[in-house]
C-alpha positions, -999 to 999 in steps of 0.1 A, spaced: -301 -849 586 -284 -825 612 -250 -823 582 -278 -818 556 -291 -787 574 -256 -773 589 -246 -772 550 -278 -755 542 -274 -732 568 -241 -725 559 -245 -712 523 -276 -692 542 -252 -674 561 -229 -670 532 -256 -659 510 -268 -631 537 -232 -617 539 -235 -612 499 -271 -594 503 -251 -570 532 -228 -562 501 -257 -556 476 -277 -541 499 -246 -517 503 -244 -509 465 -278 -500 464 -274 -477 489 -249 -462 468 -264 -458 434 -297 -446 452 -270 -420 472 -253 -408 436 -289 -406 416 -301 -382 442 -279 -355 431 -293 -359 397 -323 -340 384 -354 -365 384 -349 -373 344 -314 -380 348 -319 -402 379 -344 -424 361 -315 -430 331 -288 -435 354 -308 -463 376 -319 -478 339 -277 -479 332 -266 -494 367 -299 -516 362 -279 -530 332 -242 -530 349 -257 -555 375 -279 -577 353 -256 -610 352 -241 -603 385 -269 -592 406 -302 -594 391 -322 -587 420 -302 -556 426 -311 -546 388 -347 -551 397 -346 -531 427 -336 -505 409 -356 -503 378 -390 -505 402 -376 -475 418 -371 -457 379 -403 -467 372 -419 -452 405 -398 -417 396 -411 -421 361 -446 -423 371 -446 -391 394 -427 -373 369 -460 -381 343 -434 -391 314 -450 -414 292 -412 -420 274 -395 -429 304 -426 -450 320 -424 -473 289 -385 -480 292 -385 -485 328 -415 -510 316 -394 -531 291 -366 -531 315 -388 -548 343 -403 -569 315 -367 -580 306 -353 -588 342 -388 -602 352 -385 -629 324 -350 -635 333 -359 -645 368 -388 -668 353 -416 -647 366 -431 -649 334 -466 -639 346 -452 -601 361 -429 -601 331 -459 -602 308 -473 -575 325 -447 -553 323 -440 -563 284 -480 -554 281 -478 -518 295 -444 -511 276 -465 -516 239 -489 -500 250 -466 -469 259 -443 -472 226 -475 -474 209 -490 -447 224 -455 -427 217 -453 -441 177 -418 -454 185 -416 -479 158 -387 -495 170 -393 -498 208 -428 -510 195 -414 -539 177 -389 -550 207 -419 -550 231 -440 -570 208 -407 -596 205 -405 -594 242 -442 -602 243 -436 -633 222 -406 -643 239 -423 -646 276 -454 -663 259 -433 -685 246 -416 -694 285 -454 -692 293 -463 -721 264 -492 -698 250 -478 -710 217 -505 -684 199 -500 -655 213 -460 -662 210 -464 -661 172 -488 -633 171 -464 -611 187 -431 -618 168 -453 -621 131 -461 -580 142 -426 -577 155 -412 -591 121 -435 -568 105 -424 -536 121 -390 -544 116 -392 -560 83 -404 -522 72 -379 -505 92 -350 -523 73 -366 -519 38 -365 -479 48 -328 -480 54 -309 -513 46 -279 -503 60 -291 -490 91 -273 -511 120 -297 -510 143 -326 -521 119 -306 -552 110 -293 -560 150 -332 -557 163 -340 -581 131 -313 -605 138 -321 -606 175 -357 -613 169 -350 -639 139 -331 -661 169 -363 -656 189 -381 -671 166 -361 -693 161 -358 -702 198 -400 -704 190 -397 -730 167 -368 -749 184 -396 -749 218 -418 -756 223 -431 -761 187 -401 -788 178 -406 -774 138 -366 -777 131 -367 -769 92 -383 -735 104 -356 -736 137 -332 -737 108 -344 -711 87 -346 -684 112 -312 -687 127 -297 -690 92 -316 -654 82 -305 -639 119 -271 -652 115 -270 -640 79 -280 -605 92 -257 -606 120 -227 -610 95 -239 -576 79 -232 -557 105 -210 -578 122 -222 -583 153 -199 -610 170 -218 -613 198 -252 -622 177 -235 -644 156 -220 -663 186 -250 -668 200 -268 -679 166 -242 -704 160 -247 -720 196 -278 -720 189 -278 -740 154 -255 -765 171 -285 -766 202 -308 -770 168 -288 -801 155 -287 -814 196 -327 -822 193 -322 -838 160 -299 -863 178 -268 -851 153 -246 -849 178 -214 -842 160 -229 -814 143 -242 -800 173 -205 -805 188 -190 -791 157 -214 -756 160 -206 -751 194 -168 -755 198 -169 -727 172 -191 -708 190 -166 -713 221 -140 -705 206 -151 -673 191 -170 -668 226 -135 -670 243 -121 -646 214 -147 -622 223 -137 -622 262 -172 -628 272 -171 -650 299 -212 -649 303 -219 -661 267 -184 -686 272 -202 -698 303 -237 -704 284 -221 -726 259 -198 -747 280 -235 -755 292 -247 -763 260 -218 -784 251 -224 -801 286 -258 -811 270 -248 -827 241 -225 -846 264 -252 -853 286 -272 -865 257 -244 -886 239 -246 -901 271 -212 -892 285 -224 -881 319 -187 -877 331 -180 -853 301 -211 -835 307 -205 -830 346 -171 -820 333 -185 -791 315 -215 -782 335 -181 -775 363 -163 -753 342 -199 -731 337 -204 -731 374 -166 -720 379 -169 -689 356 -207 -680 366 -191 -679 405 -166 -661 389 -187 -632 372 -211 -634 409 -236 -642 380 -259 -657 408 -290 -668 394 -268 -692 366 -247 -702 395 -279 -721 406 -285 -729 373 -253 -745 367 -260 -763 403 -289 -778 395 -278 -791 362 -250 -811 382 -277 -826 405 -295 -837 376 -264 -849 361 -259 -874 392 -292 -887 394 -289 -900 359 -259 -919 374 -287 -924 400 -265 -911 424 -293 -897 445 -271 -885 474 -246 -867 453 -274 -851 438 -289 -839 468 -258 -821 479 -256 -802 444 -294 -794 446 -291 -777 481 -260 -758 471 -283 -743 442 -308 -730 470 -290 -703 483 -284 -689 453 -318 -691 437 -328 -674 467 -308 -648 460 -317 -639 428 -354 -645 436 -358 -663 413 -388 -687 429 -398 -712 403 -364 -725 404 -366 -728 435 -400 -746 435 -388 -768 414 -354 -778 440 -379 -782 467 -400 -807 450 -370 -826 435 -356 -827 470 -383 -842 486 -388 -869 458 -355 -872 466 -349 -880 503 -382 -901 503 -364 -919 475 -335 -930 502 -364 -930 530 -352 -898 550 -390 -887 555 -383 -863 581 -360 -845 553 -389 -852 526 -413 -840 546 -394 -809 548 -389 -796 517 -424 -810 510 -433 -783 531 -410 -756 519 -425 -763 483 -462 -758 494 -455 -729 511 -429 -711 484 -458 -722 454 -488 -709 477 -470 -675 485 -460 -672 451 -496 -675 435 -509 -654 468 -477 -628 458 -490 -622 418 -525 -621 427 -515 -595 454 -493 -577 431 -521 -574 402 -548 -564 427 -523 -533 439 -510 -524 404 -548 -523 393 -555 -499 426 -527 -476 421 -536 -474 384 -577 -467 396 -562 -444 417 -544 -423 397 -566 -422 372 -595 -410 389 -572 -380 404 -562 -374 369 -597 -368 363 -608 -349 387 -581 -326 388 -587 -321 349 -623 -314 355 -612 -286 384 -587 -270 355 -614 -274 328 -644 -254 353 -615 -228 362 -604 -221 328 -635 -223 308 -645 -190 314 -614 -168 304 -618 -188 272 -650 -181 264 -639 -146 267 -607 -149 248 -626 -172 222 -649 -139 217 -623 -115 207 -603 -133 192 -632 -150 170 -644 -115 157 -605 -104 152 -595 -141 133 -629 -137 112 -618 -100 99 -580 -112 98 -588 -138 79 -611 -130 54 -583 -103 41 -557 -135 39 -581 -157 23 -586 -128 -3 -548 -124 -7 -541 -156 -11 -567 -166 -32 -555 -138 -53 -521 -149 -52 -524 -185 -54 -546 -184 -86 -516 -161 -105 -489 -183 -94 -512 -215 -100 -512 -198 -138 -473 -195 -138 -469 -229 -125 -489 -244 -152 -470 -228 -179 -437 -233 -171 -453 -272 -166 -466 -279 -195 -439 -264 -215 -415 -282 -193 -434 -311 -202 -436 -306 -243 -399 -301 -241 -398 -331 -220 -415 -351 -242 -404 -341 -279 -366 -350 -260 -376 -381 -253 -398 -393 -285 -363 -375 -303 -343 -397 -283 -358 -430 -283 -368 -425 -322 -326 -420 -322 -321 -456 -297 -344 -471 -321 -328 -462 -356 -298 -471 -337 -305 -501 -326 -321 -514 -364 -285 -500 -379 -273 -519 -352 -292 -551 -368 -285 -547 -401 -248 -544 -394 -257 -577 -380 -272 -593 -408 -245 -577 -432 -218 -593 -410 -238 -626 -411 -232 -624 -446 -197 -614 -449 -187 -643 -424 -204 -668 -445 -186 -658 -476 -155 -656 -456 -160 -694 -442 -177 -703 -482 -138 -696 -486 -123 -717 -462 -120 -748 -487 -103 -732 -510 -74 -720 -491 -45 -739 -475 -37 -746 -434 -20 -717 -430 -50 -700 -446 -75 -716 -428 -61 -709 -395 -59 -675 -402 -95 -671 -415 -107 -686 -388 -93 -669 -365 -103 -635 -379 -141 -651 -378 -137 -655 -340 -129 -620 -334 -152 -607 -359 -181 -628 -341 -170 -620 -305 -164 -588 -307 -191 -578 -330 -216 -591 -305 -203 -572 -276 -197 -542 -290 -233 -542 -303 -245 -552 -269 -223 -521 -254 -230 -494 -272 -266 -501 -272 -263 -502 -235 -251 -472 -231 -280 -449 -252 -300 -473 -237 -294 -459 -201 -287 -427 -215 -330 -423 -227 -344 -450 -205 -326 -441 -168 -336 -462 -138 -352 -489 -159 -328 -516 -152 -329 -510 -111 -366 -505 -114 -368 -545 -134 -337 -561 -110 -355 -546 -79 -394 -559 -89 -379 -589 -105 -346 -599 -86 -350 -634 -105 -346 -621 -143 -310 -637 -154 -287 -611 -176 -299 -622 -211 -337 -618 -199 -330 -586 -189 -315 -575 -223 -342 -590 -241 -366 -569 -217 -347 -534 -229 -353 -545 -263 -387 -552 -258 -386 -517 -247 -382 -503 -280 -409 -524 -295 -385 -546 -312 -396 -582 -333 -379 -613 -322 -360 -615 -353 -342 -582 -352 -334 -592 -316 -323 -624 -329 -300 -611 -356 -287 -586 -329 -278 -610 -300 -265 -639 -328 -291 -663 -313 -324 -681 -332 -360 -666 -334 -370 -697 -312 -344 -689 -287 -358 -652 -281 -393 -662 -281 -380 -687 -253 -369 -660 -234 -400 -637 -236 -418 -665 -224 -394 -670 -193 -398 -632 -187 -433 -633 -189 -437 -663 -161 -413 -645 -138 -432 -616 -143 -464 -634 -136 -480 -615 -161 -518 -626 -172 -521 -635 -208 -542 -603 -219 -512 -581 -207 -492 -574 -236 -455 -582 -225 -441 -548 -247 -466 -525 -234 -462 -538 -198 -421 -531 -208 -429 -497 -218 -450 -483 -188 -426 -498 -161 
């Protein structure tokens, strides 16, 4: 017991030095954001809040409480919503999931409040994301589905804008995560990595595509295919160790320590779950350090190595203290005791019996606390907002009454001279407008009717070059017989290149008057109907002109009972209902 609790004590002590250090670097970002105006403070605490969010994230949510208190005496709705989703992010990451909601909460409601589409949609996938660590499986699928939908527009808006696609790909993997957990649907855990990851290449965004391909393999791990799951993340290592990110290298050596773990190769997984401890220690990324801990613990009791364990799970204490994060924590305490009463130390048991009641009872004291005081300070504020606006309103209510008169009888005589000008004005250049209009219009139209009457002749010389050609061919192989080898091979050759190029050169110089009087028809029928193949969509331009299927078939060389195949493909892609007329519809789109 007494080398149990000098070990404890020890990383204690160690741990304390570390919070001297942090609590030093506070000192100094607090020290160089006071020189800065108020506004510039609050963006340089959300910056260092993002410098220190692996190593320190304690230290990052000190400092983003503190932009959020600046934020809130400085009234700006803009920066009170960021310094929201910041405490939102670092809340979830410490698995206070319950604050972290909270925070994601007030930061829609200020994006919304501010119509910033974007920030909108990231709180709403931050809102899904914590529900999801929450297991309110609803309310996780609410959010991203209006996430998705805000983005999903954003992206249709601008299909090359980088950002769009990053926010898209980053929520696809969340809902993707979603369906991995707690919903276990892996066709759909499947389809959204595959559309994030696909997204991710457009941009490219190593980082997202890392982390989508770890997480395909972590896909593969629940379906018990371990070599695919293998396969997925040794790339994603090795692209992870390309990319110099010794974080997301860290995370994925844990994810291949899994697979081991799950293979059953305990020694392998230990192994690996090592080398993610050695480069979180590394980075003083100190809430994974006691992630990594805990996993090795774990690791040893399935070895049931219960001592071993125990050493691992109290080396993972100091740390979770440290980054505050207190379900962790919980959740050592109570495997600790299960653990010594296991080997019958009770007086150890009993202990962290103790330390768990006490850390779970403060915790659901500290969030009811927490609520209570946010919801006062809120009141508060509120009702000094109101009352200070009801003061302004009594004091100013009276000069404007008087400014309203004057300026009432002064805007009345003002205006009714500019209402009589304009009307004036507007009617003569409404009567300009509409003549140049409608003679724009009757040009416009003879041009085209000129035009297409000019694409049509075209295209009927075009058939009954067609039909003539059909019959020249046939005399031409009604020859064949009577000529020798040499004869015939030269005869047939010509055929070929009458027939081949006779059919594309129709095809191409119908195309081009085609595009010529009909512009923007072909996007407008790819981009409503991606799923028309090349030969429907010729058919559909000469449709267009009001063509029969038998001058279409003597123009693309192919049967009347092929072409009235294709119009009715085109009409089922089309989904057209049997009273619409498939030429007409052609003709208005």
């Amino acid at each position: 017991m007494k080398v149990i609790f000098n070990i404890f004590f020890t990383f204690i002590l160690y741990f304390t030095c570390f919070n001297v250090v942090a609590q030093s670097h506070m000192e100094t970002i607090f020290i160089e954001a006071g020189l800065l105006t108020p506004e510039k403070q609050v963006s340089f605490l959300h910056k260092s809040a993002e410098e220190y969010f692996q190593k320190d994230i304690q230290i990052s949510d000190t400092l983003c409480r503190q932009a959020l208190i600046i934020s809130i005496q400085l009234k700006n709705d803009t920066l009170i919503a960021i310094s929201n989703k910041y405490l939102a992010f670092i809340k979830r990451n410490m698995g206070l999931y319950k604050i972290a909601l909270k925070y994601a909460n007030a930061s829609n409601q200020g994006f919304k409040k501010l119509k910033d589409s974007l920030e909108l949609a990231f709180s709403y996938s931050l809102i899904g994301s914590i529900n999801n660590f929450l297991g309110s499986k609803e309310e996780a699928l609410e959010a991203f589905l209006k996430a998705e939908k805000i983005y999903l527009g954003l992206y249709k808006s601008d299909t090359k804008n980088k950002k769009f696609i990053s926010h898209l790909a980053v929520l696809y993997n969340d809902m993707g995560l979603f369906y991995f957990s707690p919903v276990k649907d892996y066709e759909k855990t499947h389809h959204f990595f595959n559309e994030g990851l696909q997204l991710a290449k457009q941009i490219p965004d190593s980082m997202q595509i890392t982390s989508l391909i770890a997480n395909i393999g972590m896909t593969f791990l629940e379906q018990k295919n371990y070599k695919e799951a293998l396969d997925y993340c040794e790339e994603a290592l090795l692209m992870s160790t390309n990319l110099k990110n010794d974080i997301f290298t860290a995370n994925i050596t844990n994810n291949i320590a899994q697979i081991y773990e799950k293979k059953g190769n305990i020694q392998y997984a230990r192994e690996y779950y090592i080398k993610t401890l050695e480069i979180y220690e590394n980075q003083n990324s100190v809430y994974l350090s006691g992630r990594a801990n805990k996993s090795i613990a774990n690791s040893w009791m399935l070895q049931n190595e219960v001592s071993k364990a125990c050493k691992w799970y109290m080396k993972s204490i100091p740390y979770f203290i440290r980054s505050g994060a207190q379900n962790e924590l919980i959740s050592v305490y109570k495997l600790l005791s299960e653990s010594f009463m296991e080997q019958n130390k009770i007086d150890s048991a009993y202990y962290y019996l103790k330390m768990y009641s006490t850390l779970n009872d403060s915790l659901n004291k500290t969030v009811n606390e927490t609520r209570y005081q946010e919801l006062k300070i809120k009141y508060e504020t509120e009702k000094k907002e109101k009352e200070n606006t009801i003061l302004k309103k009594n004091n100013e209510e009276q000069k404007a009454i008087q400014r309203f008169l004057f300026l009432l009888i002064t805007a009345v005589f003002v205006f009714a001279i500019i209402i009589v000008l304009y009307l004036r004005q507007s009617k003569k250049l409404l009567l300009q407008k509409k003549m140049i209009a409608d003679k724009e219009n009757d040009n416009l139209k003879t041009n085209l009717e000129y035009r297409n009457k000019e694409l049509t002749n075209n295209a009927m010389q075009m058939v009954n070059l067609s039909v003539f050609s059909e019959k020249l061919l046939v005399q031409i192989k009604s020859s064949l017989p009577h000529t020798n080898e040499k004869g015939k091979m030269l005869l047939q050759k010509l055929i070929n290149e009458i027939e081949i190029n006779l059919l594309q050169n129709n095809w191409k110089e119908f195309e081009t008057h085609f595009m010529e009087v009909h512009s923007g028809f072909y996007e407008r029928l790819q981009m409503k109907y991606p799923k028309l193949t090349p030969t429907e969509i010729k058919t559909c331009a000469f449709l267009r002109l009001n063509m029969s299927s038998k001058d279409i078939a003597a123009l693309t060389y192919k049967s009347v009972r092929t072409v009235e195949s294709l119009r009715s493909n085109i009409r089922k892609k089309m989904a057209l209902p049997h009273e619409v007329n498939l030429i007409s519809y052609l003709m208005n789109l």
